[in-house]
C-alpha positions as CSV (number, residue, x, y, z in Angstrom):
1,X,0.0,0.0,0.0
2,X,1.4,3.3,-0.6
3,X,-0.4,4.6,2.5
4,X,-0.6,3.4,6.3
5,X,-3.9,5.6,6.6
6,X,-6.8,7.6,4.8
7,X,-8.1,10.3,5.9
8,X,-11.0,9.4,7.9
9,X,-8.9,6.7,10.2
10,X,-6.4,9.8,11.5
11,X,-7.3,11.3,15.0
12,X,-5.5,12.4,18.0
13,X,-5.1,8.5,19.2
14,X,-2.4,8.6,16.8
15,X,-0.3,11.9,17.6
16,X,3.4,10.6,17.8
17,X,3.4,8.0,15.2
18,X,4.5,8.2,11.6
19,X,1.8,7.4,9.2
20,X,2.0,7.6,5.5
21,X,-0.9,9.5,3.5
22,X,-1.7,10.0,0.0
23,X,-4.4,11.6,-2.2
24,X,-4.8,15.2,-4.0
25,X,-3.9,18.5,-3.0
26,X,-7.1,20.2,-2.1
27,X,-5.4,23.3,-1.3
28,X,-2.3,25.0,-1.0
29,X,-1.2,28.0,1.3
30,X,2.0,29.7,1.8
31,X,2.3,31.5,5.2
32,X,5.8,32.9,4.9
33,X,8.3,30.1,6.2
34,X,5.3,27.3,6.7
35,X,3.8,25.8,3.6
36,X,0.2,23.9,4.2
37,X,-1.6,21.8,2.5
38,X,-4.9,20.1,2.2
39,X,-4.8,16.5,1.3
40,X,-7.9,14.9,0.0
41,X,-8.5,11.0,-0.2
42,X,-12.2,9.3,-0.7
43,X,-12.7,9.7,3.3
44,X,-12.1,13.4,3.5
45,X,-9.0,15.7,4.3
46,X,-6.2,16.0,6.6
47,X,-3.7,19.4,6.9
48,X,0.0,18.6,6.0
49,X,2.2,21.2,7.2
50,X,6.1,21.3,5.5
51,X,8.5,23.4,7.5
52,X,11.7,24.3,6.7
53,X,13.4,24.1,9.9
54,X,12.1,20.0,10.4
55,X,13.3,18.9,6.2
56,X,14.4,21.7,3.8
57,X,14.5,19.7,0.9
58,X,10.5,18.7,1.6
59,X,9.8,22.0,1.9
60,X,11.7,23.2,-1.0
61,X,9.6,20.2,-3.0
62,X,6.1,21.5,-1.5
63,X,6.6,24.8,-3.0
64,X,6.3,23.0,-6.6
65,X,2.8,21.4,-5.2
66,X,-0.2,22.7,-7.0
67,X,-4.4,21.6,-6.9
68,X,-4.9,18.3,-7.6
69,X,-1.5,17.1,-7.7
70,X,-1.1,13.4,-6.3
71,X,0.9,13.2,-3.8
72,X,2.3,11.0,-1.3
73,X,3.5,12.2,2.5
74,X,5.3,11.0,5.2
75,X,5.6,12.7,8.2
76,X,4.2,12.8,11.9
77,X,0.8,12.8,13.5
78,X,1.0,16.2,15.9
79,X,-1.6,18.0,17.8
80,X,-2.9,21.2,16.1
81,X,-1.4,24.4,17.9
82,X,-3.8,26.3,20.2
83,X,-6.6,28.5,18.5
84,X,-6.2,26.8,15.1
85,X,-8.1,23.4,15.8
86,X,-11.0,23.2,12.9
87,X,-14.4,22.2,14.6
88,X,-15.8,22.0,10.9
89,X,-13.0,18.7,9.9
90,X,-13.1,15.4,11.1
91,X,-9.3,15.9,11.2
92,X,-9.7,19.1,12.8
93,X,-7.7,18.4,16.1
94,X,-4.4,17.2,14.2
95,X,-2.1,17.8,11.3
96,X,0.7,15.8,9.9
97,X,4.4,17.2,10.7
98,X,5.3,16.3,6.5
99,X,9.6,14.1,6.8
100,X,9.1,14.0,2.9
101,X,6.7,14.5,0.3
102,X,6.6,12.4,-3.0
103,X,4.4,13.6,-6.0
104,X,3.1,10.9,-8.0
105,X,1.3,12.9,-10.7
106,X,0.7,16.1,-11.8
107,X,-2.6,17.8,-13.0
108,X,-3.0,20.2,-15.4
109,X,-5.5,23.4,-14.4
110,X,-8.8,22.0,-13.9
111,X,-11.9,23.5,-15.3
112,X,-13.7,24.4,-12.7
113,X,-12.9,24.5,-8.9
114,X,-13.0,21.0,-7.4
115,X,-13.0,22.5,-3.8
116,X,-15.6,24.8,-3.4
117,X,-19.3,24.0,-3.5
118,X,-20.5,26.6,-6.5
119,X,-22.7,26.3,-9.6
120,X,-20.7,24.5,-12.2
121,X,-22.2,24.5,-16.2
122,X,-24.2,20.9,-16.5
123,X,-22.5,20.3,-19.5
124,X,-18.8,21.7,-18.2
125,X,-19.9,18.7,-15.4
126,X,-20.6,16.0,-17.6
127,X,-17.4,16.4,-20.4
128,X,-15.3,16.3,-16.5
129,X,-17.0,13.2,-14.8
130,X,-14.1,12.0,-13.2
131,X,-13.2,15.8,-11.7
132,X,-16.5,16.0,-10.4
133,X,-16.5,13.5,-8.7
134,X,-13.6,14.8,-6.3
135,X,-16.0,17.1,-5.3
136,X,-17.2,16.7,-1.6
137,X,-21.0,16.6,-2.3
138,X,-21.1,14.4,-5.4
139,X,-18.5,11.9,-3.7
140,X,-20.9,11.9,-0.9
141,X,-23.8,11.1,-2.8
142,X,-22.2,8.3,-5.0
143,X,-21.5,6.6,-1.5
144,X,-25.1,7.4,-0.8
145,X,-26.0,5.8,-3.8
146,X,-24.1,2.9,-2.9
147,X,-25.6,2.4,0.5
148,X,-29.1,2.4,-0.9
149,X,-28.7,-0.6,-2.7
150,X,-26.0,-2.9,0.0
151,X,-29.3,-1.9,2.4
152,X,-31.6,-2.6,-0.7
153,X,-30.2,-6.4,-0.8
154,X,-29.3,-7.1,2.4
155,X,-33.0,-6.1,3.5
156,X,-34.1,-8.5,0.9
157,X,-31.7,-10.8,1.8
158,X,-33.2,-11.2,5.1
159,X,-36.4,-11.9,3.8
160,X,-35.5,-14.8,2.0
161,X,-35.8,-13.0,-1.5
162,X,-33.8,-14.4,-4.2
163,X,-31.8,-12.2,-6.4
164,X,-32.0,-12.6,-9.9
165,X,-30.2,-11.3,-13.4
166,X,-32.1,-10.8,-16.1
167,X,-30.8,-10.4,-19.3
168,X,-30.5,-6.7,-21.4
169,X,-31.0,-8.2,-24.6
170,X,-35.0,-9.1,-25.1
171,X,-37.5,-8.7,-27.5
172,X,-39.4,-5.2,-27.8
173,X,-43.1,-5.4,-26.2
174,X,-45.3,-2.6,-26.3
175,X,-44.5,-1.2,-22.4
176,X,-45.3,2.5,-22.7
177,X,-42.4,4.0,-23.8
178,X,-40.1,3.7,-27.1
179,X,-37.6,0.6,-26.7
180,X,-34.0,1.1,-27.8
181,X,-33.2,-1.3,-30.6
182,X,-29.9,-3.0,-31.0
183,X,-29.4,-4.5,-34.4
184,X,-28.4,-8.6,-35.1
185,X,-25.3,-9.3,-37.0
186,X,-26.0,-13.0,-36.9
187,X,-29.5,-12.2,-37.5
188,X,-30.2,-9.9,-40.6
189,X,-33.0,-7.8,-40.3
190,X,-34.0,-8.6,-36.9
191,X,-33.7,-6.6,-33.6
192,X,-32.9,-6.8,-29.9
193,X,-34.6,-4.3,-27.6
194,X,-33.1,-3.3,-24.4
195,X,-35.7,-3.4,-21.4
196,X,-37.6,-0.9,-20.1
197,X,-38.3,-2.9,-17.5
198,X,-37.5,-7.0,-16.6
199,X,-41.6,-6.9,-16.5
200,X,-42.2,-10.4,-18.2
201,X,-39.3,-12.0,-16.8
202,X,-39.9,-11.4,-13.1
203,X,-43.7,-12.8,-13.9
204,X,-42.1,-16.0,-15.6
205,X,-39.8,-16.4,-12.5
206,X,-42.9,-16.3,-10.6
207,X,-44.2,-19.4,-12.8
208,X,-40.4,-21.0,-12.6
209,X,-41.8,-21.1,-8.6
210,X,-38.9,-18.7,-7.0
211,X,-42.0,-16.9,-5.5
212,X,-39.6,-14.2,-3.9
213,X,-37.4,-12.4,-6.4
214,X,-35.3,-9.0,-6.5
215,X,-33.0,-7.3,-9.0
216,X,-31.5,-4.2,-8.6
217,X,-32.2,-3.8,-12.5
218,X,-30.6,-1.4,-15.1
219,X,-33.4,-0.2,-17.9
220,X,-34.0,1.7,-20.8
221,X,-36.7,4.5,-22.0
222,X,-36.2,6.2,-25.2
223,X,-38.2,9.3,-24.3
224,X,-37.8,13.1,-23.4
225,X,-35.7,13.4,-20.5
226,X,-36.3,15.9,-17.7
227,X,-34.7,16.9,-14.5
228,X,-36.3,13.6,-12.8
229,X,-35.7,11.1,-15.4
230,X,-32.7,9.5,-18.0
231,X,-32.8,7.7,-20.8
232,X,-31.4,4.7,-18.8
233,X,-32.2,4.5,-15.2
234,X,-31.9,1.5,-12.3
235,X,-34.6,0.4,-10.0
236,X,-35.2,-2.1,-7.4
237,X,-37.4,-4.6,-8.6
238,X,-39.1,-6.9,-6.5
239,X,-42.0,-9.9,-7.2
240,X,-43.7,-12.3,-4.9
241,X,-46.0,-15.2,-5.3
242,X,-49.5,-16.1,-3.6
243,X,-49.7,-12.3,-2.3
244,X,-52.3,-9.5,-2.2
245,X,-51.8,-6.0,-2.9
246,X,-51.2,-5.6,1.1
247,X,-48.6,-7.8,1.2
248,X,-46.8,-6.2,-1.3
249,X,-47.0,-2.7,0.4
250,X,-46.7,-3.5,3.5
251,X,-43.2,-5.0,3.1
252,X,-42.2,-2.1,0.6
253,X,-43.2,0.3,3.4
254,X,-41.1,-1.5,5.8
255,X,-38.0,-1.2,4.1
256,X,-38.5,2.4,3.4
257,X,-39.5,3.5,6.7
258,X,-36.2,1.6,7.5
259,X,-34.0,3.0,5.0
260,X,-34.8,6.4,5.9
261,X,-34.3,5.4,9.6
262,X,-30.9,4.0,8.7
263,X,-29.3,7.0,6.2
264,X,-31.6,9.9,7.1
265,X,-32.3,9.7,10.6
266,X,-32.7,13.2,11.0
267,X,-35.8,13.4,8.6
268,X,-39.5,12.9,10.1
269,X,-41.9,10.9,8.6
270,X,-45.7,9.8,8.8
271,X,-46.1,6.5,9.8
272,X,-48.0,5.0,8.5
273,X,-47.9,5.7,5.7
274,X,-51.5,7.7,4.0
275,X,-53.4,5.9,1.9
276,X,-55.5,8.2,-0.8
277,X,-57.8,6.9,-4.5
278,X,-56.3,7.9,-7.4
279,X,-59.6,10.2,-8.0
280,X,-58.8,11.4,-4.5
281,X,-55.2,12.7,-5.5
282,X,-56.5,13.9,-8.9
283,X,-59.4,15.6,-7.3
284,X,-58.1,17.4,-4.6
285,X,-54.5,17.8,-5.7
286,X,-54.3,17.6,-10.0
287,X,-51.8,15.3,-10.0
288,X,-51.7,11.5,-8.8
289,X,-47.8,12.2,-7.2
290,X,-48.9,14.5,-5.0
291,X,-46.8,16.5,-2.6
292,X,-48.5,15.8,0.7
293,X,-46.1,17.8,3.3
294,X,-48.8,21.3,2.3
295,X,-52.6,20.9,1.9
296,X,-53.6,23.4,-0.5
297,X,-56.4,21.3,-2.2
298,X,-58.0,21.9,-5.3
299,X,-61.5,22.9,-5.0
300,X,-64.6,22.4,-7.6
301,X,-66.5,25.6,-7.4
302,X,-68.5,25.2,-10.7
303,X,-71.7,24.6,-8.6
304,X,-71.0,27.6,-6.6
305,X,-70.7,29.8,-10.1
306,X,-73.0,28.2,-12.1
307,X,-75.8,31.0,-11.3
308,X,-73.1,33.5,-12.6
309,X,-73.5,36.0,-14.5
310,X,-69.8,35.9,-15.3
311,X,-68.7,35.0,-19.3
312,X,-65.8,33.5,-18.3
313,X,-67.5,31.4,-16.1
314,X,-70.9,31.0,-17.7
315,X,-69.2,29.6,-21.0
316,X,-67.0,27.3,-19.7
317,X,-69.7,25.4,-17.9
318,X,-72.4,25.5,-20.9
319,X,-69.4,23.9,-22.9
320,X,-69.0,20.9,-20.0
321,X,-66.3,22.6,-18.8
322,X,-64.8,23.0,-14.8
323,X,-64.3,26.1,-12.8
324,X,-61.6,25.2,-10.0
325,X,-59.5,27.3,-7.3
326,X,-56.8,27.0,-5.0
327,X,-55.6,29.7,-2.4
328,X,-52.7,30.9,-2.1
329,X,-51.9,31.4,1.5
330,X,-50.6,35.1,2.4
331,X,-50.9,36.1,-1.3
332,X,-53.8,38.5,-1.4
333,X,-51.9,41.6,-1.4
334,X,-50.1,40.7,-4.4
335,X,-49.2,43.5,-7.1
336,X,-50.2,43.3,-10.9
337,X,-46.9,42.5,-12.0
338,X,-46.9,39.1,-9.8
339,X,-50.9,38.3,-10.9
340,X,-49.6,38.5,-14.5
341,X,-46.7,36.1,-13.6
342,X,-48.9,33.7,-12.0
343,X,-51.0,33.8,-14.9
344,X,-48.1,33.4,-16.8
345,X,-47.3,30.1,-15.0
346,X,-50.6,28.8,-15.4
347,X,-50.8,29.2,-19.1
348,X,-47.4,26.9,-19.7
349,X,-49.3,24.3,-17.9
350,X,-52.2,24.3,-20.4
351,X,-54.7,26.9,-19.2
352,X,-55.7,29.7,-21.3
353,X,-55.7,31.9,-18.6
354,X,-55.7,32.3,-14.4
355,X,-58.6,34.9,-13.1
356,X,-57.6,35.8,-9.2
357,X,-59.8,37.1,-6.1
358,X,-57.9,38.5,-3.1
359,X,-59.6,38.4,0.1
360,X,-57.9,41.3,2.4
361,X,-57.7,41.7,6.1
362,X,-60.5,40.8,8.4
363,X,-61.6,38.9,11.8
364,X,-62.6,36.0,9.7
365,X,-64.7,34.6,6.8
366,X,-67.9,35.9,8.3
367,X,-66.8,39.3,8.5
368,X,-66.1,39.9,5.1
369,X,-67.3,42.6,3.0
370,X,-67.7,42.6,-0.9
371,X,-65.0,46.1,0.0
372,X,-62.4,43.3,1.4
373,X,-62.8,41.4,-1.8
374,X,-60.1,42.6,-4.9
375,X,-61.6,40.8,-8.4
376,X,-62.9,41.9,-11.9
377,X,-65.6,39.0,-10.8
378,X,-66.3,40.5,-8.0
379,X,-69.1,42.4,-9.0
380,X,-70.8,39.2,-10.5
381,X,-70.6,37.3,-7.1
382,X,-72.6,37.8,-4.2
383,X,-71.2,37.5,-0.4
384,X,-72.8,34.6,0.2
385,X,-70.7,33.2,-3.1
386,X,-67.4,34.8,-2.7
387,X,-67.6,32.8,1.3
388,X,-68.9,29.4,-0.5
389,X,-65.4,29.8,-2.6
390,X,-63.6,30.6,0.0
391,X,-64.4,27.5,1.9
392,X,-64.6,25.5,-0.7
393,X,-61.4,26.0,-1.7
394,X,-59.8,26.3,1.8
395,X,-59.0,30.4,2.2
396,X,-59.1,32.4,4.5
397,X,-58.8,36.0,5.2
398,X,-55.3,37.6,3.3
399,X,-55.2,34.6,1.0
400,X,-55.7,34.9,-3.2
401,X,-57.6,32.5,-4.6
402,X,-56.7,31.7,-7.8
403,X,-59.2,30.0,-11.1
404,X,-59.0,27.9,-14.3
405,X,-62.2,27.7,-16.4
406,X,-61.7,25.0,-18.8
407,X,-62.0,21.4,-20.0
408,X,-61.9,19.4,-16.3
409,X,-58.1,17.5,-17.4
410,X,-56.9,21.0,-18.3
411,X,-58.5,22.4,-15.0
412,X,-56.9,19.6,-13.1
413,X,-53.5,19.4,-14.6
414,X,-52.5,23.6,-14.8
415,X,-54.0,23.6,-11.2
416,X,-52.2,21.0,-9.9
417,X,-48.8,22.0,-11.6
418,X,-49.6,25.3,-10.4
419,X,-50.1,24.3,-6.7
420,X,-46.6,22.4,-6.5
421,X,-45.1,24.9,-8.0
422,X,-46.8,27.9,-5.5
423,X,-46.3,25.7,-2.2
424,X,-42.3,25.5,-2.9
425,X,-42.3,29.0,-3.9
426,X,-44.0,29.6,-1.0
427,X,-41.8,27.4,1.4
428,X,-45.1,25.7,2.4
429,X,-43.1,22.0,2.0
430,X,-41.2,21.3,5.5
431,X,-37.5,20.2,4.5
432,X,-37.3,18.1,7.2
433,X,-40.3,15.8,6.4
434,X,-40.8,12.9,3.9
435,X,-44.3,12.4,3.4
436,X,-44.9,8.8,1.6
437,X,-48.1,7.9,0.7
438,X,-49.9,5.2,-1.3
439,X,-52.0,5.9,-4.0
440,X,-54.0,2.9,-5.2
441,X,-57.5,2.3,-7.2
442,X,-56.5,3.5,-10.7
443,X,-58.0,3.0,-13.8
444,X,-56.8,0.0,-15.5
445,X,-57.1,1.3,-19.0
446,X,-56.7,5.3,-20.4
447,X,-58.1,6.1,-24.2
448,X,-55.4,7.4,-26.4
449,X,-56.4,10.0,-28.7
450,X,-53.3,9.6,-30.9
451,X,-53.7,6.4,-31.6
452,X,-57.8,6.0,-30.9
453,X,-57.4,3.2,-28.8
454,X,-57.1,2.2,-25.3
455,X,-53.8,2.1,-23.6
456,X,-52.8,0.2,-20.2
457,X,-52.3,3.2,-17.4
458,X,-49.9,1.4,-15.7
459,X,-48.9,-1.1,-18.0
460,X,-51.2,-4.4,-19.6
461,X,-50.0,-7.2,-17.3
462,X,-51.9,-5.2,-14.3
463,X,-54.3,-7.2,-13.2
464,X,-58.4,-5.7,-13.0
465,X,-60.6,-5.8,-10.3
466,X,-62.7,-9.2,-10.0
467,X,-65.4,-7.3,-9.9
468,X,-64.9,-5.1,-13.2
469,X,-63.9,-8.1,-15.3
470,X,-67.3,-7.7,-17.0
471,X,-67.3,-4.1,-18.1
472,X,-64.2,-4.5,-20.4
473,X,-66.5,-5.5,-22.9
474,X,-69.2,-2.4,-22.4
475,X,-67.2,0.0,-20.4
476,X,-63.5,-0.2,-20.6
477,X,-63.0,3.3,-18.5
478,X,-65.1,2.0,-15.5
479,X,-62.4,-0.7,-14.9
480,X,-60.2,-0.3,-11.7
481,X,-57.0,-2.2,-11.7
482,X,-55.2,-3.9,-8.9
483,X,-52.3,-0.9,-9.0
484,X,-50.9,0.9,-6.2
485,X,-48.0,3.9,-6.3
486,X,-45.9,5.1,-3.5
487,X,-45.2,8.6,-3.6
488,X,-42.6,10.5,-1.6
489,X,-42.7,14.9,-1.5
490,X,-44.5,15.1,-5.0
491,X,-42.6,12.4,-6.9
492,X,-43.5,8.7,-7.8
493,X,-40.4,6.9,-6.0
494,X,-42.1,3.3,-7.1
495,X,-45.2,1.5,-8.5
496,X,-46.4,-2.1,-8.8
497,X,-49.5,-4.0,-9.0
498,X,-51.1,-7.7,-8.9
499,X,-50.3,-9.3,-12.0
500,X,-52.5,-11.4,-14.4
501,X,-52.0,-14.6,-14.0
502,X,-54.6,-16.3,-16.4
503,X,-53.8,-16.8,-19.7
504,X,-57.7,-15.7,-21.0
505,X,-57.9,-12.9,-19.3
506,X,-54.3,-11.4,-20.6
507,X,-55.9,-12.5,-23.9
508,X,-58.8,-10.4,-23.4
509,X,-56.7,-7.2,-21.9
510,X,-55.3,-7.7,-25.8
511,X,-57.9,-7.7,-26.9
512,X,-59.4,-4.4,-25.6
513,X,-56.3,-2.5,-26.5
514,X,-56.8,-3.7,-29.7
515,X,-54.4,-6.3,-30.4
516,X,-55.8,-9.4,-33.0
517,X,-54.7,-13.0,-32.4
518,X,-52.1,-13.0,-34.6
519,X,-50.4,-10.1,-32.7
520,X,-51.0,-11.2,-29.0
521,X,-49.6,-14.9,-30.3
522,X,-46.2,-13.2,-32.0
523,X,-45.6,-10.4,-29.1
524,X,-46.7,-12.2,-25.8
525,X,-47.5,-16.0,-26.9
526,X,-44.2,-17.0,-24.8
527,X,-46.0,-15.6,-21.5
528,X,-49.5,-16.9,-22.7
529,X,-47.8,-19.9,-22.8
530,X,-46.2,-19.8,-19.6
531,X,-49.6,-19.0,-17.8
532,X,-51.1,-21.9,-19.2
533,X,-48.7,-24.4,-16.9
534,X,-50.2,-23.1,-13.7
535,X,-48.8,-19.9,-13.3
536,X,-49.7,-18.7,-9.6
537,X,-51.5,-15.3,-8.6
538,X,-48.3,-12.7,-8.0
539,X,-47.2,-9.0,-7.9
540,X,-44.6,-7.2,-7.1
541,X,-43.6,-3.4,-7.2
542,X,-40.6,-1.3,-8.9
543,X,-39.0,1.3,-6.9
544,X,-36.8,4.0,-9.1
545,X,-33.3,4.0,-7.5
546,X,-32.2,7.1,-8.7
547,X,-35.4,9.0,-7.9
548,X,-34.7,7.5,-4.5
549,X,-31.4,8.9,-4.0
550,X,-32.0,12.1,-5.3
551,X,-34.8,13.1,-2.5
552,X,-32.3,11.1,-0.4
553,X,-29.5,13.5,-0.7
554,X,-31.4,16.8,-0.7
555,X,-31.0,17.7,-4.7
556,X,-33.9,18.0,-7.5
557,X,-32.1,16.6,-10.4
558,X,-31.5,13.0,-11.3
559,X,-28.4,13.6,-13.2
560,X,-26.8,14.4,-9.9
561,X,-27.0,11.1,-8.5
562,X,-25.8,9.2,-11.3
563,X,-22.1,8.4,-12.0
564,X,-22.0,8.8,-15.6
565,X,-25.7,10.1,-16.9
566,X,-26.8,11.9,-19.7
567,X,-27.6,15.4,-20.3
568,X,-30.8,17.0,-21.3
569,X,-30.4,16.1,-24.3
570,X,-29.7,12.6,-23.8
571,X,-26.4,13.4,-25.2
572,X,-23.0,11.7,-23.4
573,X,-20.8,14.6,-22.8
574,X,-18.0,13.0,-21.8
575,X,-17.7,9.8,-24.5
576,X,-19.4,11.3,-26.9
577,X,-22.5,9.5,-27.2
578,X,-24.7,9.1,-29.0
579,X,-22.1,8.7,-32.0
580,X,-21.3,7.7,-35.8
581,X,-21.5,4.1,-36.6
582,X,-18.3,3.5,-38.9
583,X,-19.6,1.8,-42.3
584,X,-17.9,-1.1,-41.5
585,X,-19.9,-1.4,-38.6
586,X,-23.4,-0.6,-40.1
587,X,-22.2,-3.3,-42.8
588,X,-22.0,-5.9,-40.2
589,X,-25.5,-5.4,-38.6
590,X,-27.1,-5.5,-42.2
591,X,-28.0,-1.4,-42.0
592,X,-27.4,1.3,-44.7
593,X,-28.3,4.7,-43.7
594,X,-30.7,7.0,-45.9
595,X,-29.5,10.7,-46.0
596,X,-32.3,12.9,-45.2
């Protein structure tokens, strides 16, 4: 080894012994006849100090030592001198007394400054992986990273799970997403896909009779990427046999409750954990990843405007349409400029516009006067109205209410959009609490207008309820599904359901999406197959790892948490890929490339 210690074993147990360290220069400082230095290893840093008087010639070397040199020191573990112990280093109490100092390599000037926590380009980031990681607070969360999933298996581990590779190379299967396609050289023509998830291969494991399996799985979505998701992306996968949906959750609740426990222990959380309807979580909040450390619901007022005289209001309802409003706590007294920005806001999510009512100071609801109340609708309200919104949409006295008048999904999804956006704005979201809930009872299926057909919600090995097996034939929207999602502070952290385990009633899912025969026989007959060989009732649940981590460690980007991820645009900044094929290549694979 070409050092006795790291950093993090060196404390004042060891002051009078040689030891031998090694890692970068974090820092460099020249106080007149002393030269110090920060050395920085995987566990942290420990202060070198070369003086003249103890070696000359090591001092004389430690002048020619710059950031991010590597560097090996010798020397002696000494207690700091009084008034310059550091409270804010785990190494704070001593320094090493350097007897010689060896520099292993040198470094050119890096990029950006490795040691100091500041806003660095994303892309600047991603073309210098390997520098960024020397930085304290990405090290820190690729260790996070990495204790997430040893707790992830050993947790399974102990519960008798069985762990599981599944292959990357598969066959594409309609999952909800675009597959990535890998060409066949031994195979003209014909294609791999990656996975976007091991979906049918955890549900034939369950036929093989493992009846507990994990993975911690890598997979692959070729779709837009955003600041919570990648084109590839890993999740714990987990699948059980001769279970019901409570089984399922209670044992994934567990192990987060536990994890949390374990890496974040100074985070509060509700347990246990809530349990809310999907038309709960779209009705009150607009979203069905709700962020449950504010209220702030979404109320319906159309009912209490219908007798308005108001256009805006009057039209939307004849058309069908939905009048909703949330309050904005505090926010009555807001000026024109910040009404026409939360207007603005609201109009990116899809509305055509945001009409506002300010309730200003009083003792309460009851005391309001039509003088307290600040809106071009005001005249078209009575009291009696303007105190029916007000409750119904949870405001009180100095609050604004805000309104969308449209189509009820673009009611629900601006408002709700709006709302998580206002209640983090508004620092209404405590940073010390994880609120997980559950949100179960969706719809199995969801029409697609694109494509005028129906589409799985989750995905089309969810199993229905018993009960709603009958209406896929005369009312496919009216079936519920066996589904369940746990989200965590307005993000969906993991999802799973009870599978289908008949092969007749996977047939007649098919079916219903609009598959023929001939379809469901070439793209599923394997698992057909399987399920007619006694295949036994199952589920199981995905949890998104890097989701995970990234409300783990405090950030709101998923590229932060990954080694080696893409960038918005799915682009590789620091290999350079996506890149050219060579012809040679494409030759091999059977592919010729059209110019456009």
């Amino acid at each position: 080894m070409l050092r006795t210690h790291n950093s993090q074993e060196l404390n004042a147990s060891l002051v009078g012994r040689e030891v031998v360290v090694a890692g970068w220069v974090d820092r460099r400082r020249d106080h007149g006849g002393l030269i110090f230095i920060d050395v920085r290893d995987r566990s942290g840093l420990v202060q070198v100090v070369f003086n003249p008087e103890k070696s000359a010639d090591c001092h004389k070397q430690a002048e020619d030592l710059r950031s991010e040199f590597v560097v090996q020191v010798t020397g002696v573990v000494s207690p700091r001198p009084d008034g310059t112990l550091n409270s804010k280093l785990a190494t704070g109490e001593i320094e090493i007394i350097a007897d010689s100092v060896s520099i292993l390599n040198t470094s050119e000037t890096p990029p950006f400054y490795i040691n100091e926590d500041v806003d660095i380009d994303e892309n600047l980031r991603l073309k210098y992986l390997y520098l960024n990681m020397r930085r304290p607070r990405v090290r820190d969360t690729i260790l996070l990273r990495h204790q997430v999933m040893r707790f992830m298996r050993n947790y399974f581990d102990g519960l008798s799970f069985v762990e599981v590779e599944t292959p990357i190379l598969g066959k594409s299967t309609p999952e909800g997403a675009r597959d990535y396609l890998v060409p066949s050289r031994v195979h003209p023509g014909k294609f791999y896909a990656l996975p976007q998830s091991p979906q049918q291969m955890k549900q034939l494991l369950m036929v093989g009779g493992l009846e507990r399996y994990y993975q911690i799985a890598k997979c692959f979505r070729d779709e837009d990427t955003r600041a919570d998701r990648q084109p590839e992306f890993t999740q714990l996968d987990v699948e059980m046999s001769f279970i019901e949906e409570d089984d399922i959750m209670s044992i994934a609740e567990d192990m987060f409750i536990s994890l949390v426990r374990q890496l974040r222990p100074e985070k509060r959380m509700n347990i246990p954990f809530q349990r809310i309807t999907y038309s709960e979580a779209m009705e009150r909040y607009g979203t069905d990843k709700p962020d449950l450390r504010f209220d702030m619901r979404i109320g319906d007022v159309s009912q209490i405007v219908a007798e308005s005289e108001f256009g805006v209001f009057k039209n939307t309802l004849a058309s069908g349409g939905k009048v909703k409003a949330i309050a904005l706590p505090g926010c009555a007294a807001y000026s024109r400029q910040e009404l026409a920005h939360l207007t603005e806001l609201a109009q990116s999510y899809g509305a055509k516009g945001l009409l506002s009512l300010a309730l200003g100071e009083c003792a309460s609801l009851e005391a309001l006067t039509l003088e307290c109340v600040k809106s071009v609708a005001s005249k078209y309200l009575t009291l009696e109205q303007v105190r029916q919104i007000a409750v119904c949409a949870g405001a009180k006295p100095g609050d604004l209410i805000v309104f969308v008048a449209d189509t009820d999904s673009v009611v629900t999804n601006s408002l709700g959009r709006l709302r998580q956006e206002m209640g983090l704005r508004l620092k209404l979201a405590d940073p010390g609490q994880f609120t997980f809930a559950w949100v179960e009872d969706f719809p199995l299926l969801e029409w697609n207008k694109d494509f005028n057909r129906w589409q799985a919600t989750h995905h089309p090995f969810t199993a229905p309820l018993d009960a709603d097996i009958p209406l896929l034939d005369s009312a496919p929207s009216k079936v519920g599904s066996r589904a369940y999602d746990i989200v965590l502070n307005g993000h969906e952290v993991g999802g799973g359901s009870i599978r289908i385990h008949h092969a007749w009633l996977q047939r007649k899912i098919f079916h219903v999406m609009g598959y023929n025969d001939a379809d469901i026989d070439e793209r599923f007959g394997h698992l057909l197959q399987a399920f007619s060989y006694g295949a036994p009732p199952h589920g199981g649940i995905a949890v998104g790892l890097d989701r995970l981590v990234m409300l783990l460690s405090g950030t709101d980007n998923i590229r932060d948490v990954i080694p080696f991820p893409k960038n918005q645009n799915a682009m590789d900044m620091l290999f350079g890929a996506p890149a050219f094929a060579t012809a040679e290549q494409l030759e091999d694979v059977h592919i010729q490339l059209l110019e456009e």
